[in-house]
C-alpha positions as CSV (number, residue, x, y, z in Angstrom):
1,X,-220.9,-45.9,-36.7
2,X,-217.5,-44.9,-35.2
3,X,-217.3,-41.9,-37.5
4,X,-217.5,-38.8,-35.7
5,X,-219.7,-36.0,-37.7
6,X,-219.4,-32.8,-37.2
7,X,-222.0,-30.1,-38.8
8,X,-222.8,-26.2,-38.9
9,X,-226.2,-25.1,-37.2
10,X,-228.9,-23.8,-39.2
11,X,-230.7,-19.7,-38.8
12,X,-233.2,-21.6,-39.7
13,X,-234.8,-22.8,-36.2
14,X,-238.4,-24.2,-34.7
15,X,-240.4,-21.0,-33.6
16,X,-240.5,-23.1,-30.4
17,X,-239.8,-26.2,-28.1
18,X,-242.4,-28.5,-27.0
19,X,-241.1,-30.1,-23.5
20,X,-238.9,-29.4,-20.4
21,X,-237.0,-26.3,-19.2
22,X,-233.0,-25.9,-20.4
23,X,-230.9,-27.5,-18.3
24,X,-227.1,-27.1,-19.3
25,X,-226.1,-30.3,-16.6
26,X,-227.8,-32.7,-19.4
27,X,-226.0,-31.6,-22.1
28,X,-223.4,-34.0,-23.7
29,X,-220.0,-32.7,-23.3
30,X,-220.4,-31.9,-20.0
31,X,-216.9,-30.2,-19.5
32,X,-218.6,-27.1,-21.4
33,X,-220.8,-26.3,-18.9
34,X,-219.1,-23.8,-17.5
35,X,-218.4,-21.5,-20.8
36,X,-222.0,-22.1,-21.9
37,X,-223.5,-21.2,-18.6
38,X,-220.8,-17.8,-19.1
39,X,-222.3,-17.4,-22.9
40,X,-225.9,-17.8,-22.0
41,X,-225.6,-15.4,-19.3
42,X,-223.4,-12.9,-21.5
43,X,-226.6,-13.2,-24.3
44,X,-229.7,-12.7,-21.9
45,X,-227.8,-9.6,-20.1
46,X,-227.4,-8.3,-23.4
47,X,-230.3,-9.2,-24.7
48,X,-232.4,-7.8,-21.6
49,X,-230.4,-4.3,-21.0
50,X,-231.6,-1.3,-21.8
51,X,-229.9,-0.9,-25.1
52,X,-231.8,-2.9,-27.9
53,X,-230.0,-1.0,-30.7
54,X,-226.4,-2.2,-29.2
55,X,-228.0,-5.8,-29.0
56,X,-229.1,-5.9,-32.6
57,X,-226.0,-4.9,-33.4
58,X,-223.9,-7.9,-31.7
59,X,-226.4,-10.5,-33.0
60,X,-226.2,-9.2,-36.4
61,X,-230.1,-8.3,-36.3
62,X,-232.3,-6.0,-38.4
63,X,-234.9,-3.7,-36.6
64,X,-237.3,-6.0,-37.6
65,X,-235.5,-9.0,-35.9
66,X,-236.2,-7.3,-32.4
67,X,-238.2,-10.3,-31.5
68,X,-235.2,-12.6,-31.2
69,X,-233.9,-10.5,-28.4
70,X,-236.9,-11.5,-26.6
71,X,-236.3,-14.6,-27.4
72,X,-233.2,-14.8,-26.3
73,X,-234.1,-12.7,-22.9
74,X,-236.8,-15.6,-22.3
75,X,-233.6,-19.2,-22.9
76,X,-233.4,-19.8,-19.3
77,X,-237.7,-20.6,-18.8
78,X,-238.1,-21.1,-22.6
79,X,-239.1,-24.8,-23.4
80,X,-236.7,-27.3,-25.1
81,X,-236.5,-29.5,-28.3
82,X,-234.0,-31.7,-29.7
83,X,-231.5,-30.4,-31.8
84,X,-232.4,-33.1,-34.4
85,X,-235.5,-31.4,-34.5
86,X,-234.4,-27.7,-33.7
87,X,-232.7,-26.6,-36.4
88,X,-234.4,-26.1,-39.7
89,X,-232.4,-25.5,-42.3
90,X,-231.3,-26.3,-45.7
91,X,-228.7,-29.0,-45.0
92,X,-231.1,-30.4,-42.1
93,X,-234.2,-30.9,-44.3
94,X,-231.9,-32.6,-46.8
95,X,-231.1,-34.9,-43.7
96,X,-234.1,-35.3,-43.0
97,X,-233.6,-36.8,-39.7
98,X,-237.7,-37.9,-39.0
99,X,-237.7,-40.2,-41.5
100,X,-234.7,-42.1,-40.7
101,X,-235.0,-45.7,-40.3
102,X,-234.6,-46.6,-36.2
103,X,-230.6,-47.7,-37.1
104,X,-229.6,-44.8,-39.2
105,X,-231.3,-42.5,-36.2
106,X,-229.7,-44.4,-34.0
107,X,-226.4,-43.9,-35.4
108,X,-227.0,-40.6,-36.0
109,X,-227.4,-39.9,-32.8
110,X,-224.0,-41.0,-31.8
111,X,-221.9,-39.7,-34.5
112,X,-223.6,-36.2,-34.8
113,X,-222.3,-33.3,-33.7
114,X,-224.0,-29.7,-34.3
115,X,-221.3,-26.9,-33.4
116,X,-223.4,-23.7,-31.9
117,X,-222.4,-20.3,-31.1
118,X,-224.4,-20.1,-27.8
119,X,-223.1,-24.4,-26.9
120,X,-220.3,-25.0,-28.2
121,X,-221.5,-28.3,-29.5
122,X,-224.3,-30.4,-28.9
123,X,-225.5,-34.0,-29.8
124,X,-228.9,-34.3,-31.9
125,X,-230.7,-35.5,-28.7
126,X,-229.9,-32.5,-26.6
127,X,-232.4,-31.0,-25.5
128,X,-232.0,-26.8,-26.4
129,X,-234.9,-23.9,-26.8
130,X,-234.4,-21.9,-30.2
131,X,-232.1,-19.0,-29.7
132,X,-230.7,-16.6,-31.6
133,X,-226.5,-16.3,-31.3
134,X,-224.1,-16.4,-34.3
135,X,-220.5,-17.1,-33.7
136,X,-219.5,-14.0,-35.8
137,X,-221.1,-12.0,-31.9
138,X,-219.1,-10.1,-29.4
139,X,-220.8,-10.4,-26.5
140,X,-220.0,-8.4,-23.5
141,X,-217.8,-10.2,-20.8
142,X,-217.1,-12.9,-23.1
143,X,-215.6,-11.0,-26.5
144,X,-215.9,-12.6,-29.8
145,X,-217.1,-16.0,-29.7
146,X,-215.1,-17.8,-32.4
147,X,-212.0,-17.0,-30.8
148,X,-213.9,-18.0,-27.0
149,X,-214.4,-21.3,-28.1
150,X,-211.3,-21.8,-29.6
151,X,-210.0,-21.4,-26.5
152,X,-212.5,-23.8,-24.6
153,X,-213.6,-26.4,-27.1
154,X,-210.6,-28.5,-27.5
155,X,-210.8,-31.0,-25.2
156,X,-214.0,-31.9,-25.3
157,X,-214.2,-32.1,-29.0
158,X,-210.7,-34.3,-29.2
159,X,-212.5,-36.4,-26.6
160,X,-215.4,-36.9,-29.1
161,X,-213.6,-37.6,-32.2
162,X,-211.8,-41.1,-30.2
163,X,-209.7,-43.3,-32.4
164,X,-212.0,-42.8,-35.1
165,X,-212.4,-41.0,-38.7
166,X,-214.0,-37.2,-38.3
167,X,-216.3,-35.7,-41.4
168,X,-216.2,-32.4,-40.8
169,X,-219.2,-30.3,-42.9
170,X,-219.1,-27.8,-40.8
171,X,-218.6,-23.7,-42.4
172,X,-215.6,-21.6,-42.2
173,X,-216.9,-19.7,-39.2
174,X,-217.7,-22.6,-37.4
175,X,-214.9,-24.4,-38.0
176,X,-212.4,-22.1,-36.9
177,X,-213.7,-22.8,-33.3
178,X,-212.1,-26.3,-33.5
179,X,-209.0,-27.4,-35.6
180,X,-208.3,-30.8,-35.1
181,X,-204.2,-31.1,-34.5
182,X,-201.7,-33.9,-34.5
183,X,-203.4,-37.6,-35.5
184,X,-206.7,-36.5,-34.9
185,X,-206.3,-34.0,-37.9
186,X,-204.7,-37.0,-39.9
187,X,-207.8,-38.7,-39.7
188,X,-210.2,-35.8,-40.4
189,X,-211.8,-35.6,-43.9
190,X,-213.5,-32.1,-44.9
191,X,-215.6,-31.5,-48.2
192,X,-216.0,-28.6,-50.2
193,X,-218.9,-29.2,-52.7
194,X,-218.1,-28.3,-56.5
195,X,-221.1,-27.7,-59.2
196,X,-219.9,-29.3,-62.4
197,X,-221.5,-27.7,-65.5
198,X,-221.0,-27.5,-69.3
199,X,-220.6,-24.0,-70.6
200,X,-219.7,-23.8,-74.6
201,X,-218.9,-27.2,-75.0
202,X,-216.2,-27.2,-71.8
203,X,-216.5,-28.2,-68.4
204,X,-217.3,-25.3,-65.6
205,X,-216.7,-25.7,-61.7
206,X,-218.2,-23.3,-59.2
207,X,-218.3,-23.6,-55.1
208,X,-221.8,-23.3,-54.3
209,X,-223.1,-22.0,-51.1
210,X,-227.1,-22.5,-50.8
211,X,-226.8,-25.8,-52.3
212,X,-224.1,-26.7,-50.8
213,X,-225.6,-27.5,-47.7
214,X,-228.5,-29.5,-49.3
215,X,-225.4,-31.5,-50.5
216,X,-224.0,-32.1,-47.0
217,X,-227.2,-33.2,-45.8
218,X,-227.9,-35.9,-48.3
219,X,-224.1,-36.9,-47.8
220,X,-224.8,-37.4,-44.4
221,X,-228.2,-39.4,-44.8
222,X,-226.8,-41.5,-48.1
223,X,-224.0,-42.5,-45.3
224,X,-226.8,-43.4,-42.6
225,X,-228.8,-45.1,-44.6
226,X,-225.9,-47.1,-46.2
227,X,-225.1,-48.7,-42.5
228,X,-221.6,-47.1,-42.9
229,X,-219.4,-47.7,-40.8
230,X,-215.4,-46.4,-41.5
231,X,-213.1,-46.5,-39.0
232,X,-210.1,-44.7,-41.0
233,X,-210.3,-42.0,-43.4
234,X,-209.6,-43.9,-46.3
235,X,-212.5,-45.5,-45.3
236,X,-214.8,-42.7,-45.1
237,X,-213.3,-41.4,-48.5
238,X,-214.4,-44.7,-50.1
239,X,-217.2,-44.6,-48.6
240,X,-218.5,-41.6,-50.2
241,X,-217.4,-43.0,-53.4
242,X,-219.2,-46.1,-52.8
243,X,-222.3,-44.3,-52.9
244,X,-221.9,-42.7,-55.9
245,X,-220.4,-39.7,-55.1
246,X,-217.7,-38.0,-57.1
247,X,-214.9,-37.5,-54.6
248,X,-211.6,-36.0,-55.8
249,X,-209.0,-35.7,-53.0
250,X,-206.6,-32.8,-52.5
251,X,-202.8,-33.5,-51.9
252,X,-202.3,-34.6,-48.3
253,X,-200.4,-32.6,-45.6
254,X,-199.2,-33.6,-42.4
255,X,-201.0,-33.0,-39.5
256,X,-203.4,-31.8,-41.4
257,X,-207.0,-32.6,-42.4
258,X,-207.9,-34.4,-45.6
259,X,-209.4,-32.0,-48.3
260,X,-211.9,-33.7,-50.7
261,X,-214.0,-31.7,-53.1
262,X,-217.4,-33.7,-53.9
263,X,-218.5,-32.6,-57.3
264,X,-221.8,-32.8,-58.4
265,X,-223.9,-32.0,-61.7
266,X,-227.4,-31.2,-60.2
267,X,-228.3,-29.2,-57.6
């Protein structure tokens, strides 16, 4: 499935890993080593000093969330899971990645891409502990850490995306980390999911956010399951309408990603 697919991470995460140590050198995209190694040791400074209140306040935590700081004080001996199986969410329990056939998890695991605020990206078999980092934090040393990947993502992720078509579902915050530019943008598709309802006799649209990522995720299994396997963007657009989905397509730009809006009547 040459179709690179790019998704948001959940908050939503296991309560904890089940097998080795973290080990940034297995990661996939290796060339990020370095600026995760710099964020992970920007987050467990933070998350270790003295001042809890000033940590909570980076991370976007309540008093009650002062657990995740230990958490997050603990990543570098904490035990490791998959990200298939890390991240809990809405749009990843619509995916439903354990009960996958073996060739949609297989191909899963080679088009998938989760974009993290504490790794940049990683693949669904990269083996992460559960952490607590948003990309809207400022960590000390590092600054805000949409604007630090920006800067350091962009090879890898062009690297990633080859010669073929890129589905990008990943959220506004995340997706300013990464813009695809040039050709690669030209054969980028990203959805915004539309709720279609009839209100006094006349049709009603309305972006959803909650189920919009229970959307995503079926998107993303309906494709895995179907064996799909587009190597353009029109391709990937009538792909999703093979399966049923209704796709309407935004004017094109140049240089520019494709903008689809998938509407759907249930939720």
């Amino acid at each position: 499935m040459p179709v690179l697919i790019l998704l948001p991470p959940s908050e939503g995460k296991a309560e904890a890993g089940t097998g080795r140590r973290l080990d940034l050198s297995r990661l996939s995209l290796s060339e990020l080593t370095p600026a995760r190694e710099a964020v992970l040791a920007a987050l467990v400074d933070l998350c270790v000093g003295p001042d809890e209140a000033a940590a909570r306040e980076a991370l976007g935590l309540s008093e009650g969330q002062r657990g995740e700081l230990r958490r997050n004080a603990r990543l570098r001996a904490a035990a490791t899971a998959p990200a298939g199986r890390l991240y809990t969410g809405v749009l990843y329990e619509a995916l439903d990645l354990a009960t996958l056939p073996a060739a949609a998890e297989r191909a899963a695991r080679r088009s998938v891409l989760i974009s993290s605020g504490l790794w940049g990206a990683v693949r669904l078999t990269d083996r992460v502990p559960p952490y607590r980092c948003p990309v809207g934090a400022r960590l000390p040393g590092v600054g805000a850490l949409s604007a630090y990947w920006r800067a350091a993502l962009g090879p890898a992720m062009t690297g990633a995306a080859g010669s073929g078509p890129v589905l990008d579902l990943r959220s506004g915050a995340y997706a300013a980390t990464w813009a695809p530019r040039g050709a690669v943008a030209e054969r980028t598709v990203t959805v915004r999911v539309l709720h279609e309802r009839t209100v006094d006799g006349a049709p009603v649209r309305s972006v959803v956010s909650h189920f919009n990522k229970a959307t995503k995720g079926r998107l993303v299994r309906d494709l895995l399951l179907a064996g799909a396997r587009p190597r353009t963007a029109d391709a990937l657009v009538g792909a999703l309408r093979e399966l049923t989905y209704t796709v309407e397509e935004a004017p094109r730009a140049a240089g520019r990603p494709r903008q689809v809006d998938v509407v759907v009547a249930d939720l």
